[in-house]
C-alpha positions in Angstrom: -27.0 -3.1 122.1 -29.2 -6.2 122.6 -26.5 -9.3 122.2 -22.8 -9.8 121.5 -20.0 -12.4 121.3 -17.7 -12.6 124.3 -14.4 -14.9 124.4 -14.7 -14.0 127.8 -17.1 -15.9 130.2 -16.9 -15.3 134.1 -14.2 -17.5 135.2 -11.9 -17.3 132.3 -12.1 -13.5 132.9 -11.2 -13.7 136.9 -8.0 -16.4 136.0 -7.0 -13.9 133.8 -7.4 -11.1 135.6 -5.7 -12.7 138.6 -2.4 -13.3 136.2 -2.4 -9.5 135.5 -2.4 -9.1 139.0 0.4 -11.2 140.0 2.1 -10.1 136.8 1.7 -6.7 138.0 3.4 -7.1 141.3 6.6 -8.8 140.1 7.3 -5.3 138.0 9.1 -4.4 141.5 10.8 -8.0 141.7 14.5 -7.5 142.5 14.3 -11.8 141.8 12.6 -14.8 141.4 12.9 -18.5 142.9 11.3 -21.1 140.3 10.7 -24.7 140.2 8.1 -26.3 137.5 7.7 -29.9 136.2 9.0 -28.3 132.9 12.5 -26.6 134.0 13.9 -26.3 130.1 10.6 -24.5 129.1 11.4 -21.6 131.7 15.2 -21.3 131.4 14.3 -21.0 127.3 11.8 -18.1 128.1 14.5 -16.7 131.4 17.1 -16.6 128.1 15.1 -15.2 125.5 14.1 -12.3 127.5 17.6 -11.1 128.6 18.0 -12.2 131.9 20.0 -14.1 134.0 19.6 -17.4 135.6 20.7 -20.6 137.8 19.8 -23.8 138.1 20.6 -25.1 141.8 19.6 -29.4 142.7 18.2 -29.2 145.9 16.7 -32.4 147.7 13.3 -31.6 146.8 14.5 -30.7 142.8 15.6 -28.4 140.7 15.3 -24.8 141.7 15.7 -21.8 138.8 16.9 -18.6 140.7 16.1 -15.6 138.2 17.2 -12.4 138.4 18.4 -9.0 135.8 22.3 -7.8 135.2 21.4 -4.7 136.8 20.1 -6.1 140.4 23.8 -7.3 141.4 24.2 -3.7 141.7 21.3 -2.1 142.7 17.5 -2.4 142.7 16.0 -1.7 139.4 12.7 -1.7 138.2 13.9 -2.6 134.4 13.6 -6.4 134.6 9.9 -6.5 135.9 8.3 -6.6 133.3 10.7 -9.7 132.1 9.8 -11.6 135.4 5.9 -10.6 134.6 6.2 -11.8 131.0 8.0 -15.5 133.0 5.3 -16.1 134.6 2.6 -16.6 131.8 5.5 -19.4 130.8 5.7 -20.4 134.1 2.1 -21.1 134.8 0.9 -22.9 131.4 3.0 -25.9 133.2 1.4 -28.0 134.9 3.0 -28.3 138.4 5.2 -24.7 139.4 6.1 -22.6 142.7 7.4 -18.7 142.4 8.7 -17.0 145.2 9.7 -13.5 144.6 11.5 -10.6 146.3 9.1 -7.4 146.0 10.1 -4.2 146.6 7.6 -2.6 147.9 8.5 1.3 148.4 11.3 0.5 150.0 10.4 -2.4 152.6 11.2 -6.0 150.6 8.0 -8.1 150.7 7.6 -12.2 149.6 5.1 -13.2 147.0 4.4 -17.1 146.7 2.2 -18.3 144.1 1.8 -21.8 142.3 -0.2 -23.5 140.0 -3.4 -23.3 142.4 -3.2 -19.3 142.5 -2.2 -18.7 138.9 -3.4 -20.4 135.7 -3.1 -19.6 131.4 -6.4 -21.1 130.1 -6.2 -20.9 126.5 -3.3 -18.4 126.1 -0.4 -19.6 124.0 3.0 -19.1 126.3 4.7 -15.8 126.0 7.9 -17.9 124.7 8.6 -17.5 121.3 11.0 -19.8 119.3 13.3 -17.3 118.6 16.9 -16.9 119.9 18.1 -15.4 123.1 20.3 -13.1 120.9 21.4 -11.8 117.5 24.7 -13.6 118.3 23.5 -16.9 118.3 20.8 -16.6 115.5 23.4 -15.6 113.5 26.2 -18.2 114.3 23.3 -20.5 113.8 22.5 -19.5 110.3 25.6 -19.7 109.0 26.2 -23.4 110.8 23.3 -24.9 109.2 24.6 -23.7 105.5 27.6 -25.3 106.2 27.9 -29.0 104.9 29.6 -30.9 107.7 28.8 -34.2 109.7 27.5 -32.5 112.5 23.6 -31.5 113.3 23.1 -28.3 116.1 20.6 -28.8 118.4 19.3 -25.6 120.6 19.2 -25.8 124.6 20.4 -29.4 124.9 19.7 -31.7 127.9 21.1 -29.5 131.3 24.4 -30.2 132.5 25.3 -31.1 136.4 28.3 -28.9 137.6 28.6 -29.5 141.4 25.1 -28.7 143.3 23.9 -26.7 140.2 23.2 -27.2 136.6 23.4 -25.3 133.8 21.8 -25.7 129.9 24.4 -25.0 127.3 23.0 -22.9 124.1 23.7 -25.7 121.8 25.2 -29.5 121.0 27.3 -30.4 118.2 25.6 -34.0 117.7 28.7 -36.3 115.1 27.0 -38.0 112.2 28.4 -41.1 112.9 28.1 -42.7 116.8 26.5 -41.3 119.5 29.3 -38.3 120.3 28.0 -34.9 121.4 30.1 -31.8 121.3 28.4 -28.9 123.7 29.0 -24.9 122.8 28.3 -22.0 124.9 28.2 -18.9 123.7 29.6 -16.3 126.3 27.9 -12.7 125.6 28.8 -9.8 127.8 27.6 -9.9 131.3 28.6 -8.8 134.4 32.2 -9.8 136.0 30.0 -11.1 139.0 27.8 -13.3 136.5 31.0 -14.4 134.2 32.6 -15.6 137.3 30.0 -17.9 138.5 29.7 -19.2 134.6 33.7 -19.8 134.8 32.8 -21.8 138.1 30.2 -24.2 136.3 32.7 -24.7 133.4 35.0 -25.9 135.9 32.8 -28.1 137.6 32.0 -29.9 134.7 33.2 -33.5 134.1 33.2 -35.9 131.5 31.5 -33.3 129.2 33.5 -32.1 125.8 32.5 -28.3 125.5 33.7 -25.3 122.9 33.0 -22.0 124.0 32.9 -19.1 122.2 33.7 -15.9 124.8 33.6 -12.2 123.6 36.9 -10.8 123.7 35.5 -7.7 125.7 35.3 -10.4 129.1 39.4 -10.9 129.0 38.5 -14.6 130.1 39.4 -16.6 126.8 42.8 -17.4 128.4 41.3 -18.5 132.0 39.0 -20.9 130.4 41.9 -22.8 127.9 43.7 -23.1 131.5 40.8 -24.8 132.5 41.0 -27.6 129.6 38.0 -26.0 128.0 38.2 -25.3 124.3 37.4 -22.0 123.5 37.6 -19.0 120.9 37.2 -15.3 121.2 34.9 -13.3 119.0 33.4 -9.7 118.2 30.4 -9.0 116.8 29.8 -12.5 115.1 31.0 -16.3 116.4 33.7 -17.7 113.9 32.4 -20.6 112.0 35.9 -21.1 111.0 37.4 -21.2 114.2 34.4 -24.1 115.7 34.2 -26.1 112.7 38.1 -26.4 112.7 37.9 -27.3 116.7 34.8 -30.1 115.1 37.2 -31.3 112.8 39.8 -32.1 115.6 36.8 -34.0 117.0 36.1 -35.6 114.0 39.8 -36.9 113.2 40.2 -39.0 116.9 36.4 -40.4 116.0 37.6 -41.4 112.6 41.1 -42.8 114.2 39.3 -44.9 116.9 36.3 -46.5 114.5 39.1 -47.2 112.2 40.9 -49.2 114.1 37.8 -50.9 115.6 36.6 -52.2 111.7 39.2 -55.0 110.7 41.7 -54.2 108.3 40.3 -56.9 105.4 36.5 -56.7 104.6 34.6 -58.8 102.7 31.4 -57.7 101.9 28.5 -60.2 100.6 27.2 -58.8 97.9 28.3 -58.8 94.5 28.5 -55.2 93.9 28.5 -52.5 97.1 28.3 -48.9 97.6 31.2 -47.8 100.3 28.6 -45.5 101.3 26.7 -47.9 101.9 29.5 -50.3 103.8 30.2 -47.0 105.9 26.5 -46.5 106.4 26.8 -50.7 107.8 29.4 -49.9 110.2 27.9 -46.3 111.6 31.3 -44.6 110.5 32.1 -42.2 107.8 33.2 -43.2 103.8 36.9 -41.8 105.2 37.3 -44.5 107.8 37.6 -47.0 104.8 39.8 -46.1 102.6 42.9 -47.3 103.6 40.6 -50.9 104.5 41.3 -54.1 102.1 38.7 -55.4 99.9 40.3 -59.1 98.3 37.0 -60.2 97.0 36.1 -57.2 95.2 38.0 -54.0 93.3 37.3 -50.9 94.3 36.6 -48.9 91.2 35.7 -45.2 92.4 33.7 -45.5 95.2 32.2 -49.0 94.5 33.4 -52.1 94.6 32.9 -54.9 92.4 33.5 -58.7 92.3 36.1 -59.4 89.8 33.3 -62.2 88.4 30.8 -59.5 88.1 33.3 -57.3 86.2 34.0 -60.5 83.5 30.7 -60.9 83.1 30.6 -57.3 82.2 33.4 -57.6 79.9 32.0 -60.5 77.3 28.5 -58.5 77.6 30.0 -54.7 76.5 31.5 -54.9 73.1 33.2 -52.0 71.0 30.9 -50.1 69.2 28.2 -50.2 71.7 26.3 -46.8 72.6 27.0 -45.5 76.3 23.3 -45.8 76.8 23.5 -49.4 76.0 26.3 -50.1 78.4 25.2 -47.9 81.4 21.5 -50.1 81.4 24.0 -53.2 81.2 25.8 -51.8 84.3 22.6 -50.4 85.9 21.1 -53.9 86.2 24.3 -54.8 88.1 23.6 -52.6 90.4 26.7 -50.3 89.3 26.3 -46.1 89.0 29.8 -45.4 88.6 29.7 -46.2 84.4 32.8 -43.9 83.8 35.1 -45.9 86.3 34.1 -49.3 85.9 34.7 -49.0 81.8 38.0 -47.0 82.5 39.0 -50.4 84.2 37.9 -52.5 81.6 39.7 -50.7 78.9 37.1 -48.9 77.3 36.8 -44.9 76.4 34.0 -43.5 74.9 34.0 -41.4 71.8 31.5 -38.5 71.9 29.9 -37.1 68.6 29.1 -33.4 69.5 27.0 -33.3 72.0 25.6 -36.0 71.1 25.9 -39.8 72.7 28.7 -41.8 72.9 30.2 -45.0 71.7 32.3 -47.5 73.8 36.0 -48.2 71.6 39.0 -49.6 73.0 41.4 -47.2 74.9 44.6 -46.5 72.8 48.4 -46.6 74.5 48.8 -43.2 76.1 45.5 -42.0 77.2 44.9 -43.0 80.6 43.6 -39.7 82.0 42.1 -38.3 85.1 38.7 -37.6 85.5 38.8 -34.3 85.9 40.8 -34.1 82.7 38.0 -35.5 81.1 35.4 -33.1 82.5 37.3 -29.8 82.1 38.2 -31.2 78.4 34.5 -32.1 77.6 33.3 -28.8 78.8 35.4 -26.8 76.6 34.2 -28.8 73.5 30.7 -28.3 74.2 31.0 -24.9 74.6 32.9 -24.8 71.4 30.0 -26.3 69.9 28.1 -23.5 70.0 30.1 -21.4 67.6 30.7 -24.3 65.2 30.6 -27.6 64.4 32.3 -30.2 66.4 33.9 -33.1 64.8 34.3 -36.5 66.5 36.7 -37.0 68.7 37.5 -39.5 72.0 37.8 -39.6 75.5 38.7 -41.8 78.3 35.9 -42.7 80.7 39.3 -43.1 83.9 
């Protein structure tokens, strides 16, 4: 061999080789101390790898104290290799301190290292973006299909309960308004480790929080004592039950921006979207419409000066095509065709599936909509068998 291609030079090899090292002696950690100028980064890598954790405000800041389900009961060697794979997260931030508990053959030893012992150069952090467990991958999944007014956001901002903190697994975040909504999910730990969880939940104030617990932990009934919403599950989280404890949420936001928005609005413009109105006011289409509108009629979901609407009416004539007349109401700035020529008494004759001509509605056939649609369906599909003669509808 007379030349190769190292990624490798000198020093990058030692700061390497001195994180296997360290990495190496906290595979007989029965625990780990942590503090780092980037506390959400750890406590996402202490979740994803299955242990345990708490976040305790001391004068001098935040401290993460790490440990595995099985030390509360005895020394284990099984979570090492968890604290070993922390520590590569750990050390790509920029300012840290780890202090660990070694057992060393039998005689407990400390090791203390921070960012001037340990480094990463170059190595992407061990933290992956998936989820801490199967439970919440899957709750989220099936959250996101769901068409609601709320967004889910992962590991939200960390919570103060007393002298300690904890980092919920998500936030229900309302569509309308600044209103958050946190959840915790509640796998099966130990009862030592579900008590000092209840103990957080109860030190928390001025925070609105579901939790979802598994049933096998018998505390779903402790934490409804505690004013805490929460739901039982096996297996999977019930979208059901959370999106009907969202919707509870969602019916005292609607109440209170109601009242807030007065009961008459008069909008400027000549023709208006309530979405758009809503979208004006930050609230949602439902928390107008039981509001007032004198200057304009609400025709479906738009509202239209009466001015604009006789305009319309010496402009649209019988026998005009329904291409004709939805450019007339297009330049008006209206989408709803069917409802605003429903008010102005028009219905529109189809030929086949052909287009359509505006006539005068007849006494008698002020329909529904949805009678319309179901009833145009059925001729088109007719159609295709044989020949459709012509025939009206009404445009309500």
């Amino acid at each position: 061999m007379t030349a190769f291609e190292s990624r490798w030079d000198a020093d990058t090899l030692l700061t390497q080789y001195n994180l296997s090292l360290a990495q190496t002696a906290l595979f007989d950690a029965t625990g780990i101390e942590l503090s780092s100028t980037d506390p959400r980064a750890i406590v996402s890598a202490v979740k994803r790898l299955g242990l345990m954790y708490e976040i305790r405000v001391t004068d001098s800041g935040r401290i993460i104290d790490v440990t595995g389900p099985d030390s509360l009961f005895r020394r284990t060697r099984r979570y090492g290799t968890g604290f070993a794979r922390v520590l590569r997260t750990v050390a790509a931030t920029a300012e840290w301190h780890l202090e660990a508990q070694i057992d060393d053959g039998g005689t407990t030893r400390t090791l203390r290292l921070d960012q001037t012992d340990v480094s990463v150069p170059g190595v992407d952090p061990v933290a992956d973006p998936s989820y801490d467990s199967g439970v919440e991958s899957d709750f989220a999944a099936r959250f996101e299909r769901l068409d609601l007014d709320w967004s889910l956001t992962r590991e939200p901002e960390p919570l103060r309960t007393g002298h300690r903190v904890m980092i919920p697994d998500f936030a229900f975040d309302y569509a309308f308004g600044e209103f958050r909504v946190f959840f915790e999910i509640m796998g099966f730990w130990t009862p030592e480790y579900v008590s000092k969880k209840l103990s957080q939940l109860a030190d928390l104030e001025d925070v609105d929080m579901i939790v979802a617990v598994d049933q096998s932990l018998g505390v779903g009934e402790e934490i409804q004592a505690r004013d805490q919403r929460a739901t039982e599950y096996s297996g999977t989280v019930s979208i059901k039950a959370i999106a009907s404890m969202l919707r509870d949420y969602e019916q005292n936001l609607t109440e209170a921006a109601a009242a807030a928005i007065p009961e008459r609005l008069t909008p400027d413009e000549d023709v208006c979207r309530l979405e758009s109105l809503a979208t004006e006011y930050g609230v949602s289409e439902d928390v107008l419409k039981d509001k007032r509108f004198p200057d304009h009629r609400r025709l479906g979901q738009t509202l239209v000066r009466p001015a604009v609407l006789d305009r319309l009416e010496s402009a649209i004539e019988p026998g005009m095509a329904l291409t004709e007349a939805d450019t007339l109401l297009s330049d008006r700035g209206i989408e709803e065709s069917s409802a605003v020529l429903s008010a102005m008494g028009y219905r529109v004759d189809w030929e086949g599936l052909g287009g359509g001509t505006i006539r005068p509605k007849e006494s008698g056939e002020w329909q529904t909509q949805e009678d319309v649609f179901n009833r145009r369906s059925v001729r088109r599909a007719n159609s295709a068998t044989q020949t459709t003669p012509s025939h009206s509808t009404d445009m309500a």
